[in-house]
C-alpha positions as CSV (number, residue, x, y, z in Angstrom):
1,X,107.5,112.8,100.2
2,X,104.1,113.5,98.5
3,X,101.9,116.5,99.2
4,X,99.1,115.6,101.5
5,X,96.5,116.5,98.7
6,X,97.6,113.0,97.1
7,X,97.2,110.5,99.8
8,X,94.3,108.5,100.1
9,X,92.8,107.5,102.9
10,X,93.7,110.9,105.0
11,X,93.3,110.5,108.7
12,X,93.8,113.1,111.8
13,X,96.8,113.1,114.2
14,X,95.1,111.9,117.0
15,X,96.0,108.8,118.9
16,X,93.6,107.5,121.0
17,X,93.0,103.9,120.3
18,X,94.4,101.3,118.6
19,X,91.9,102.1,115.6
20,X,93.3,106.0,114.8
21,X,96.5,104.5,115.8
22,X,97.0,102.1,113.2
23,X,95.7,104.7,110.2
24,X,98.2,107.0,111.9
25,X,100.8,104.6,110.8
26,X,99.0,104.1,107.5
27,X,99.5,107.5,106.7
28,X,103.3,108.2,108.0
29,X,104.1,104.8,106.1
30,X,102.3,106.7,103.0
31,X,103.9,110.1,103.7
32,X,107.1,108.8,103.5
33,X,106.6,106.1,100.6
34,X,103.9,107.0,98.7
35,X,101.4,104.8,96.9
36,X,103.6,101.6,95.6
37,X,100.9,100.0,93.3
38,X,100.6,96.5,94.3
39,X,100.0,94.0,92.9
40,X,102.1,94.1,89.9
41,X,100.7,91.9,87.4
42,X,99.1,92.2,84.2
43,X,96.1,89.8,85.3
44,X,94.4,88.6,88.2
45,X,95.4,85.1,86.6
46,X,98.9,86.0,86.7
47,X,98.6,87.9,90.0
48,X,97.6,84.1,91.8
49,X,100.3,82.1,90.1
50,X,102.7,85.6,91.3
51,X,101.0,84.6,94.9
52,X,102.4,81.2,94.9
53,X,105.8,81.6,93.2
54,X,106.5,84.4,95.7
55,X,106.8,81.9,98.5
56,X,110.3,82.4,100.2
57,X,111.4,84.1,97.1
58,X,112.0,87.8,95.9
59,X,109.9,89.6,93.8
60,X,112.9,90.4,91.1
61,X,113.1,86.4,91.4
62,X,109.4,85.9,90.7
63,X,109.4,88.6,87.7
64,X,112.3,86.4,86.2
65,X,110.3,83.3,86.4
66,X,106.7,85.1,85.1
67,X,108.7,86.3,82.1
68,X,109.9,82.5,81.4
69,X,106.2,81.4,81.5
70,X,105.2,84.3,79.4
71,X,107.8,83.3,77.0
72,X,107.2,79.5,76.3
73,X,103.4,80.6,76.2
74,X,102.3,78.8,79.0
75,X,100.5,81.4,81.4
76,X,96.9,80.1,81.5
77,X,95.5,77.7,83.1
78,X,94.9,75.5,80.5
79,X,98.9,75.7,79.5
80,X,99.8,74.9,82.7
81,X,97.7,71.5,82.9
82,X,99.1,70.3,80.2
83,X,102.7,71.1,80.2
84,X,104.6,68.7,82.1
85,X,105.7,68.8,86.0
86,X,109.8,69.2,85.3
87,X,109.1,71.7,82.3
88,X,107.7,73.5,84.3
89,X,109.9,73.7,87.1
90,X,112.8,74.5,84.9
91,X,110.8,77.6,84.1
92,X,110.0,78.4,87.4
93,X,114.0,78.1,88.4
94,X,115.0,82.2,89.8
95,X,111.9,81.6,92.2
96,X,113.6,78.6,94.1
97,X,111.7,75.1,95.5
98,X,110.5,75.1,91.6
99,X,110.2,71.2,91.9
100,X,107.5,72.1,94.7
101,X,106.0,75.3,93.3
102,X,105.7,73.6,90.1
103,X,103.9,71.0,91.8
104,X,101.1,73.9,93.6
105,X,100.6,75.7,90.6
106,X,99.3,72.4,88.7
107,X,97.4,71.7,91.7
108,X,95.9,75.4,91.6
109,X,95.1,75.3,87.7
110,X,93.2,71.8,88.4
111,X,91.1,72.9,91.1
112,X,90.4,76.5,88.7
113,X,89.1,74.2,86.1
114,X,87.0,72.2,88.6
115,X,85.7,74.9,90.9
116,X,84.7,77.7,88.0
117,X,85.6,76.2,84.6
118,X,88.9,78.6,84.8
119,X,86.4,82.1,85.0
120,X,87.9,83.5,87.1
121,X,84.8,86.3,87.4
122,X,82.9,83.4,88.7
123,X,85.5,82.5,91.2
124,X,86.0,85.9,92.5
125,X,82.0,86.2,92.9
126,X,81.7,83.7,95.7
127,X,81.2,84.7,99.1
128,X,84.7,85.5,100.4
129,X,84.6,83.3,103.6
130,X,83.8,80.6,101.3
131,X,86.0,81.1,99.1
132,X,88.9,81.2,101.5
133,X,88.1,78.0,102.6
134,X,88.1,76.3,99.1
135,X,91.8,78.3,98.1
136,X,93.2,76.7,101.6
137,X,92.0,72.9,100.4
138,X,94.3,73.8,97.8
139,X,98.0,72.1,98.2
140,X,100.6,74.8,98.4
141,X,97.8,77.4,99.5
142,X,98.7,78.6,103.0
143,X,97.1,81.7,104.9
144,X,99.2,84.0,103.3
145,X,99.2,83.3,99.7
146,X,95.3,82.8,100.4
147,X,94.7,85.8,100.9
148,X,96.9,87.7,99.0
149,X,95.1,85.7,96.0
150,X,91.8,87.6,97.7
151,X,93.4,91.1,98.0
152,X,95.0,91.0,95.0
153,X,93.4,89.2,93.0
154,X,90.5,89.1,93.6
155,X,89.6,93.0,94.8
156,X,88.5,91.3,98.2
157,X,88.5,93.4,101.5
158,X,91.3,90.7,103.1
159,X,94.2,91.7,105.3
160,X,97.2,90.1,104.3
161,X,99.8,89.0,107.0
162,X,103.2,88.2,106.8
163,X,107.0,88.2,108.9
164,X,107.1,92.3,108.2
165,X,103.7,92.8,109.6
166,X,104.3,90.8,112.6
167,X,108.0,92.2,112.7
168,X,106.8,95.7,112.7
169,X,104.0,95.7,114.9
170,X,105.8,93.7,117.6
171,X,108.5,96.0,117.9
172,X,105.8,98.9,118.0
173,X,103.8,97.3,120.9
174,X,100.9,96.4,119.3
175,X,100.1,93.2,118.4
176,X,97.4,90.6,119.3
177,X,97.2,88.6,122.7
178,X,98.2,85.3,120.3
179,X,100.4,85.0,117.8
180,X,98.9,83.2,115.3
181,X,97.9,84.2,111.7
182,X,94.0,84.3,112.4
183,X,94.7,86.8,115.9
184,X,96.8,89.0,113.9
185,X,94.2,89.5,110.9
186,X,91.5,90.3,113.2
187,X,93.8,92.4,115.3
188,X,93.4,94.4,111.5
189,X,90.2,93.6,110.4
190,X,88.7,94.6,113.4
191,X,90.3,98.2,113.9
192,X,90.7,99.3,110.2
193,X,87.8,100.1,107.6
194,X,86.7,97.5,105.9
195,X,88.1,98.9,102.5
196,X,90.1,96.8,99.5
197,X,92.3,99.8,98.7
198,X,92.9,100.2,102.3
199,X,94.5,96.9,102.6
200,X,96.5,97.0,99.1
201,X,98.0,99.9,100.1
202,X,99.0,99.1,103.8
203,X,100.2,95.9,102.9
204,X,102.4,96.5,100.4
205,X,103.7,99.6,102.8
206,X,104.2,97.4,105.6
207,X,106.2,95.0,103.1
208,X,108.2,98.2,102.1
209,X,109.4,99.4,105.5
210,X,110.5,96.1,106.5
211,X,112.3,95.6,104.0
212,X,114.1,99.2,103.8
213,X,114.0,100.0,107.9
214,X,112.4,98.0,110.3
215,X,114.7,95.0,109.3
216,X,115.9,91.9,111.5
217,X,118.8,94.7,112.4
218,X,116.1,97.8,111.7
219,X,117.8,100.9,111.1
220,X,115.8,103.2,113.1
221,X,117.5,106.6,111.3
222,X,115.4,105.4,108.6
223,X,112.1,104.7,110.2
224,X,109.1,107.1,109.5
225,X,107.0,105.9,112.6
226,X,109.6,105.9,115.4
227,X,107.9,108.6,117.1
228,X,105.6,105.8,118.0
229,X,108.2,102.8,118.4
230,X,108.7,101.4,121.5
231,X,111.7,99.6,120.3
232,X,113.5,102.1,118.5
233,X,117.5,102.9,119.6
């Protein structure tokens, strides 16, 4: 646990509406975790084609697969146009679907090179909406990876949702009247602080504590917010 004089984003104990109630679970998650410094990656270049090789992988997985681009010199947009489809997928192996992830991330480097000329400062300066809507015209570019190109990448104020978030906030009662992936970001949007940090860092804790507590069998001994859990045993 960190001292309280480190955490960001320091809220009150009070719960009395689902907007205190979700920065109250912001800060237990951080409490107990601390800041976990997402999203590793050494440039918002490498930090999209991270977003797409991710896909129904694990990070280790991904890191594997990043270091076998790095090392035949082909992490750039340019170097991945050219080199060819099944190259590339051999180099994307660890991450699984490589034939198919292989495939997006050429479809991603032609539409960089049509939509901004591969800047990627003029990519990330269009309106966000907009740009959304251009990333998901994209093949391979679903909700998720969307945004996490916007969070992550681009230092955009976007609430990334996944399995953990849904998983979590399920079991803890508070969830959207619809499950779908547009309820359950403006279930966030609309209660939290419209802050880019903000999002990083409750993301990547939500991503943490499912993966470490509030698993498909969670292991409630673990869990930092079960004085708020509905669900736990």
């Amino acid at each position: 646990m960190i001292p309280p004089r480190a955490l960001p984003f320091r809220i009150g104990s009070k719960l009395k509406n689902t907007d205190a109630t979700l920065l109250k679970i912001y800060d237990l998650l951080l409490r107990h975790c601390g800041p976990q410094h997402w999203w590793p990656g050494d440039s918002p270049f490498e930090v999209m084609v991270g977003a797409i090789l991710t896909q129904s992988a694990a990070w280790q997985n991904v890191e594997k697969a990043i270091i076998n681009l790095k090392t035949a010199g082909v992490m750039s947009s340019a170097a991945l146009r050219q080199i060819p489809t099944p190259e590339l997928a051999q180099l994307i192996h660890p991450t699984g679907y490589y034939n198919a992830k292989a495939v997006k991330l050429q479809a991603l480097v032609r539409w960089l090179r049509a939509s901004c000329g591969d800047n990627l400062n003029t990519l990330f300066a269009m309106e966000t909406d907009f740009l959304r809507r251009q990333l998901l015209d994209v093949h391979g570019i679903g909700p998720e990876t969307a945004d996490s190109i916007l969070l992550y990448a681009g230092k955009k104020p976007v609430f990334v949702i996944d399995a953990y978030t849904r998983r979590i906030f399920s079991r803890l009662d508070l969830k959207p009247d619809n499950d779908t992936y547009n309820d359950w970001q403006i279930f966030f949007t609309g209660n939290l602080p419209q802050n880019t940090k903000l999002f990083n860092e409750y993301h990547a804790l939500l991503v943490r504590h499912g993966k470490e507590a509030c698993r498909k069998q969670p292991i409630c001994d673990n869990c930092c917010i079960r004085e708020i859990c509905k669900s736990r045993s």
